[in-house]
C-alpha positions in Angstrom: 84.2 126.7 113.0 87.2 126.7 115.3 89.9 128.2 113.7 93.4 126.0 113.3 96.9 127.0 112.9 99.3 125.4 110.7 103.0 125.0 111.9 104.7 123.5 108.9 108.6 123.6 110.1 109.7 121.5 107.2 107.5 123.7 104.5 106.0 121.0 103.3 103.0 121.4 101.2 101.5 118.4 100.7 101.1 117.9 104.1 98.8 121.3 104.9 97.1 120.5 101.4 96.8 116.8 102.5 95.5 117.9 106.3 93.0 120.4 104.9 91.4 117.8 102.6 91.1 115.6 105.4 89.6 117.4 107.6 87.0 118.8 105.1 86.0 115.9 104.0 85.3 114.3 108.2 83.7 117.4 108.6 84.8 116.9 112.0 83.4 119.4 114.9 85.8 121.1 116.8 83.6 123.2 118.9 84.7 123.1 122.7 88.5 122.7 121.9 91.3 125.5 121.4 93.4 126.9 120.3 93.6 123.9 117.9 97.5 123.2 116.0 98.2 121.3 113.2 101.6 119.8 113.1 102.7 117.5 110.3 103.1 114.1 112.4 106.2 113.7 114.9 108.6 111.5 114.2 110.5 109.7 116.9 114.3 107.9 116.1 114.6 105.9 119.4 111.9 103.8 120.9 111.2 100.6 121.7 108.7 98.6 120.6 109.8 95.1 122.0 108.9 92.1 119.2 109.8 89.9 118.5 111.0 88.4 121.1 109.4 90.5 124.6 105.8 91.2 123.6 104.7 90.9 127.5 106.6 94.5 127.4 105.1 95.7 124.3 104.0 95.0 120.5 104.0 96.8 117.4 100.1 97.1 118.3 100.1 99.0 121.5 103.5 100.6 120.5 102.1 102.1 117.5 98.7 103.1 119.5 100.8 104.6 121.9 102.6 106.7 119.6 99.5 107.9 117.5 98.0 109.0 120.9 101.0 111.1 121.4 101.1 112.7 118.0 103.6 110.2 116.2 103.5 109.0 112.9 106.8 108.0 112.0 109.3 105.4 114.5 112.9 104.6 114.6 112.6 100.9 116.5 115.5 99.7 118.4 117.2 96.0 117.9 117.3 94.7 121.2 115.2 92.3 120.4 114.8 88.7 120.3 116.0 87.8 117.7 118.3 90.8 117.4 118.3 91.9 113.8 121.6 91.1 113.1 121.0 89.6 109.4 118.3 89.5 106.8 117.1 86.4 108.1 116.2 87.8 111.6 115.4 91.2 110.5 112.7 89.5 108.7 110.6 88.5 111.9 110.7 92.3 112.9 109.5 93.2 109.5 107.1 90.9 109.7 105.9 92.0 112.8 105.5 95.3 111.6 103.4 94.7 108.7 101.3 93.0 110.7 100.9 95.0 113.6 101.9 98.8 113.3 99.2 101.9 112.8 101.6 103.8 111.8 105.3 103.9 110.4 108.1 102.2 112.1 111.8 102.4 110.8 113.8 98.7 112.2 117.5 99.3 112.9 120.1 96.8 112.3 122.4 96.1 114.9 125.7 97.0 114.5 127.2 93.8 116.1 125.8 89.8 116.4 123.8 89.6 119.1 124.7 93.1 120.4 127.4 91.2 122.3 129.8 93.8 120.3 132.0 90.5 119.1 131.5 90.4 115.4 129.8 92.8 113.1 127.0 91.5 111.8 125.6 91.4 107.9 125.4 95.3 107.3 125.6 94.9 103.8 122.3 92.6 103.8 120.3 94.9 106.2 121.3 97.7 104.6 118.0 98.4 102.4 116.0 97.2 104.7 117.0 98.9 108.0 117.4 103.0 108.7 120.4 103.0 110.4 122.2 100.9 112.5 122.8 100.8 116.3 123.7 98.3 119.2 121.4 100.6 121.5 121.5 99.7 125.1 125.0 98.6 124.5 128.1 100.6 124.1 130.1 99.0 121.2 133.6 98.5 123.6 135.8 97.7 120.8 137.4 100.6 119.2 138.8 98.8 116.1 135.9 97.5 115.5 133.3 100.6 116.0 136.0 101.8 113.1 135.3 99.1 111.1 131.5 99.2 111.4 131.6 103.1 110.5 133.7 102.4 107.6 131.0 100.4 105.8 128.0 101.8 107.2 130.2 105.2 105.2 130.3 102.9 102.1 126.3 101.9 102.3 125.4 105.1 103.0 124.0 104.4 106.3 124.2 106.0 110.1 125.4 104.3 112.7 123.6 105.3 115.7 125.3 105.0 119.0 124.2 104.4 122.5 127.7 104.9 123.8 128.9 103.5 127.6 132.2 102.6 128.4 131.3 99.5 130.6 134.9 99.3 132.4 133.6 102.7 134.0 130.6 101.8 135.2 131.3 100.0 138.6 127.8 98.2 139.6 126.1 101.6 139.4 122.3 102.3 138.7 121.6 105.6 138.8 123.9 109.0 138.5 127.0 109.2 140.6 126.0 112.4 142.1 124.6 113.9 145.4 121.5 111.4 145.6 123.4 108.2 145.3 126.0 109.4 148.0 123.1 110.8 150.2 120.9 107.4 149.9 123.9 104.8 149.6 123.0 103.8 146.4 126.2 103.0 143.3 126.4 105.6 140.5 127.0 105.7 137.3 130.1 108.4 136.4 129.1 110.7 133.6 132.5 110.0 132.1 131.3 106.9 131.0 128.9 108.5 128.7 131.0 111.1 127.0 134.5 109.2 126.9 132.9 106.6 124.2 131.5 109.6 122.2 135.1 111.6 122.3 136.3 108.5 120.6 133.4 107.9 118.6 134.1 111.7 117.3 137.2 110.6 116.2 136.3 107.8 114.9 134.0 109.7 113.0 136.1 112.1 111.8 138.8 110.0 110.8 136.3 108.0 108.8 134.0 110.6 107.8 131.2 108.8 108.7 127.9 109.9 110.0 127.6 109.5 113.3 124.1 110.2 115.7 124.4 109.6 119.4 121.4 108.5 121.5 119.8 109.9 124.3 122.8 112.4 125.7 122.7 113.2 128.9 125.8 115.1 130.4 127.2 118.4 130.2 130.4 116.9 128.9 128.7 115.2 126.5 127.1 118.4 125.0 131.0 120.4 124.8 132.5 117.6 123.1 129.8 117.2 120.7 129.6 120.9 120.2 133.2 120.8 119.5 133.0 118.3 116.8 130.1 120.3 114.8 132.8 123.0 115.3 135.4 121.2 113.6 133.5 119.4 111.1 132.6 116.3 112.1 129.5 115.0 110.7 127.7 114.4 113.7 124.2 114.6 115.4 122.7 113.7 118.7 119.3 113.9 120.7 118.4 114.2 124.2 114.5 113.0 125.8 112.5 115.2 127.3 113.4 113.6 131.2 116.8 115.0 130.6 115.6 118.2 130.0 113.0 118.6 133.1 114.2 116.3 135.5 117.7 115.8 137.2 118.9 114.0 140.1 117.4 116.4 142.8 114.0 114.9 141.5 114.5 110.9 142.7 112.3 108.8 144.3 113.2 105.3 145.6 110.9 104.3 142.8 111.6 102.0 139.7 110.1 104.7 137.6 112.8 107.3 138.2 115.5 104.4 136.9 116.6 104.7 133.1 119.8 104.6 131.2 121.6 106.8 131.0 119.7 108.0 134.4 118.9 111.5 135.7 122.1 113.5 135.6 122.8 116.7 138.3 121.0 120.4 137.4 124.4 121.2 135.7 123.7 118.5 133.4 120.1 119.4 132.7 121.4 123.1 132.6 123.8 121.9 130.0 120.9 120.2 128.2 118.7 123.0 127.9 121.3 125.5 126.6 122.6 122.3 124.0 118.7 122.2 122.9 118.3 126.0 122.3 122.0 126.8 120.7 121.5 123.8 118.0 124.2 121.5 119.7 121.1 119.0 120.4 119.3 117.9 117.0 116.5 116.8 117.9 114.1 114.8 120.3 113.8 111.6 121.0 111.5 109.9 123.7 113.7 106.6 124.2 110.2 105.2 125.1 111.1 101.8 126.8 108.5 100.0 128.9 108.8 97.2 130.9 106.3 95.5 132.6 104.7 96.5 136.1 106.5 93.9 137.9 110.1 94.3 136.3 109.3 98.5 137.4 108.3 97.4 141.2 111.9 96.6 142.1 113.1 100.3 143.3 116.1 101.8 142.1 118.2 99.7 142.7 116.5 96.8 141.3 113.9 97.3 138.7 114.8 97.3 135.0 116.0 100.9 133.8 113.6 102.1 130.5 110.4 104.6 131.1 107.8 105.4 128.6 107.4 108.8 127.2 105.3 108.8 123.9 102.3 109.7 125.2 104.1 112.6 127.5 106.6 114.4 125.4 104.5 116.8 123.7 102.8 118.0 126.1 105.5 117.9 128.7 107.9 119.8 126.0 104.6 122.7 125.4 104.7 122.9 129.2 108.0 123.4 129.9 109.7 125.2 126.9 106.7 126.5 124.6 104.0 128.1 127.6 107.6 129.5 129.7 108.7 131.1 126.3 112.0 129.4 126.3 111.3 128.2 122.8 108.8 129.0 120.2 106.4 126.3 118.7 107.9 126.3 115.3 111.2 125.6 117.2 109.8 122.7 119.1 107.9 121.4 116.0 111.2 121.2 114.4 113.1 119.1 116.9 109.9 116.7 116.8 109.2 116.7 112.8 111.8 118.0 110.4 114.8 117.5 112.4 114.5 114.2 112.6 113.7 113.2 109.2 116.2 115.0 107.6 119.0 113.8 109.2 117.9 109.9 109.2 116.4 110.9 105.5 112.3 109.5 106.0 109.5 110.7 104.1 106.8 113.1 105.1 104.4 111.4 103.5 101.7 114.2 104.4 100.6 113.0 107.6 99.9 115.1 110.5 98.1 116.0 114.1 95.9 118.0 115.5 96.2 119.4 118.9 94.4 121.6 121.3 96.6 124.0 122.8 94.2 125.0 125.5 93.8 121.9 127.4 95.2 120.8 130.7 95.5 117.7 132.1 97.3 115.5 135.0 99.4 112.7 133.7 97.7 109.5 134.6 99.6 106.0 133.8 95.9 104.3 133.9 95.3 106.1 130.7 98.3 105.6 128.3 97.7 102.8 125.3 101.3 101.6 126.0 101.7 98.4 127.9 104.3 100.4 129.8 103.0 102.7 132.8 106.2 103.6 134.6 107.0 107.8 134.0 108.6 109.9 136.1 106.1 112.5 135.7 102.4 110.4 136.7 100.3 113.4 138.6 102.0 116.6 136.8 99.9 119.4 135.3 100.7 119.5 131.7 98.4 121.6 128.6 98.1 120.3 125.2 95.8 117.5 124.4 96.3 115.2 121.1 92.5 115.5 119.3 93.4 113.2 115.5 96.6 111.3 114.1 96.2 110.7 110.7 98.9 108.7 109.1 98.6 106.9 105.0 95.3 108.8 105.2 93.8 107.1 108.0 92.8 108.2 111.1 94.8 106.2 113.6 94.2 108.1 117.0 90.8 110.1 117.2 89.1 111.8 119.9 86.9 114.4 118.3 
């Protein structure tokens, strides 16, 4: 019998107990695959799973398929949705939706504001049980006084508030980075600063509220000192990157709606910035920000297409690739950003699920093949090793290949 390693970051017993049973009991043949790995199942705080509201994108069904293939069994889903979940009442369609359609478990945020229009906060105390945390993603919130407010009670409920933080007045029509490709190719950029000026004032926000804070999907060097500096003074604050920050920078566009994403590829600073933020513990965790879009809305180019790529079927294996098989990081490291991390800062359960992977195999990233809806990635045709074999979540198998 092929031999499997256990990497249990969190220590967590039940789930090696839990796997072992399992996989006894299937009796399942893993001759032909290895090294095989056993990780207690990922768990992702930022994706989108688009109902209610833009199914044509994605559902809970092929967003939770998706996410088994790549090794998930816990989600964090995002409210821009339709209708935003701004109150019980509209919460409950999302809720519905995932009880009816998910494989595996999916977390709903509350927004912070009606409508994500960032005009009135909405019922926090009514979502509160029912929600993880609460975010307006894909929208700064623009109002100081009342990102104050809305950290004040989320403090009182005992809740996150999760930021996707862009100071629109500093944006200026752009669509990708403001760097050497947008001045080379004529294309409008978006300044870093208006990333990291909304989390400095979220920071003090935070600290003067002593709330906690998470940002989304950082992308700057900037952003990584003044987060950094925070932790360093005591702020209560964490923050994830996605794995396209951490390969990719500007250098690597295409005039192609599948290099366009929000915040978009920053310079090799930025992604140098990124990779020392991930390996000295400034940067929590990972987070795919897997955000698809149909074919047409990606066929626009840069300038035009809708910004959001998919990533849940990629990031392991791209992560292994580049950080794991180079020996930048060890696997226990990278099971941690991708399992324990996570959880413990947005406080799910482990509920003993887990995946097995083979460690051996390569592959080519092929869109054709991904259970998303979604097919636009930066990375279609790159060389990657690691193949997901079984996803077992609640004690069922949801993703199986053996």
């Amino acid at each position: 019998m092929t031999e499997i390693k256990v990497i249990n970051p969190g220590q967590d017993v039940g789930f090696a107990a839990a796997a072992s049973s399992f996989l006894r009991s299937r009796g399942l043949d893993l001759s032909g695959h290895g090294p095989c790995v056993l990780f207690p199942g990922f768990c992702d705080v930022h994706v989108h799973f688009r109902e209610p509201g833009f199914s044509y994108k994605e559902t809970m069904a092929s967003g939770s398929a998706a996410a088994a293939r790549g090794g998930y069994t816990a989600v964090c889903a995002m409210p821009n949705l339709d209708p935003v979940p701004d109150s019980p009442e509209h919460l409950k369609v999302e809720l519905d939706a995932i009880r009816n359609g998910a494989f595996i478990r999916v977390y709903p945020y509350g927004a912070i504001t009606v409508g994500e229009k960032g005009e009135t906060l909405s019922d926090l105390e009514g979502m509160a049980d029912l929600v993880v945390a609460f975010s307006d993603d894909g929208h700064g919130v623009q109002d100081k006084n009342m990102m104050k407010e809305a950290m004040r009670r989320a403090k009182d409920l005992g809740r996150l508030i999760v930021a996707h933080c862009e100071d629109n007045s500093l944006l200026n029509g752009g669509y990708i980075h403001a760097g050497e490709y947008a001045e080379t190719h004529g294309h409008r950029g978006i300044s870093s600063e208006s990333e990291y000026a909304q989390i400095a004032r979220d920071l003090e926000l935070a600290a003067e509220t002593g709330c906690a804070y998470h940002v989304c999907h950082i992308s700057t060097k900037e952003s990584v000192r003044v987060i950094r500096e925070a932790k360093a003074s005591g702020v209560d604050v964490t923050c994830e990157t996605g794995p396209h920050y951490l390969i990719l920078d500007d250098s690597c566009l295409q005039e192609d709606g599948r290099f366009k994403m929000n915040p978009p590829l920053r310079s090799p600073k930025d992604r140098e910035a990124m990779i020392e933020g991930l390996l000295d513990g400034t940067i929590d965790m990972i987070a795919t920000d897997h955000a698809p879009h149909s074919a047409e809305e990606k066929s626009r180019g840069l300038e035009k297409s809708a910004m959001g790529i998919v990533g849940l079927e990629t990031a392991f294996p791209l992560l292994y690739t580049h950080f794991v098989k180079t020996g930048l990081m060890d696997l226990e490291r990278m099971a941690w950003l991708l399992t324990a991390a996570p959880r413990r800062r947005f406080r799910l359960p482990w509920d003993n699920d887990f995946t097995l992977w083979d460690l051996g195999c390569e592959s080519v990233i092929d869109p054709s093949e991904f259970l998303s809806m979604g097919k636009a990635t930066p990375f279609a045709g790159m060389t990657v090793t690691g193949k997901c074999l079984l996803t077992v979540c609640g004690g069922q198998d949801v993703y199986n290949i053996i």
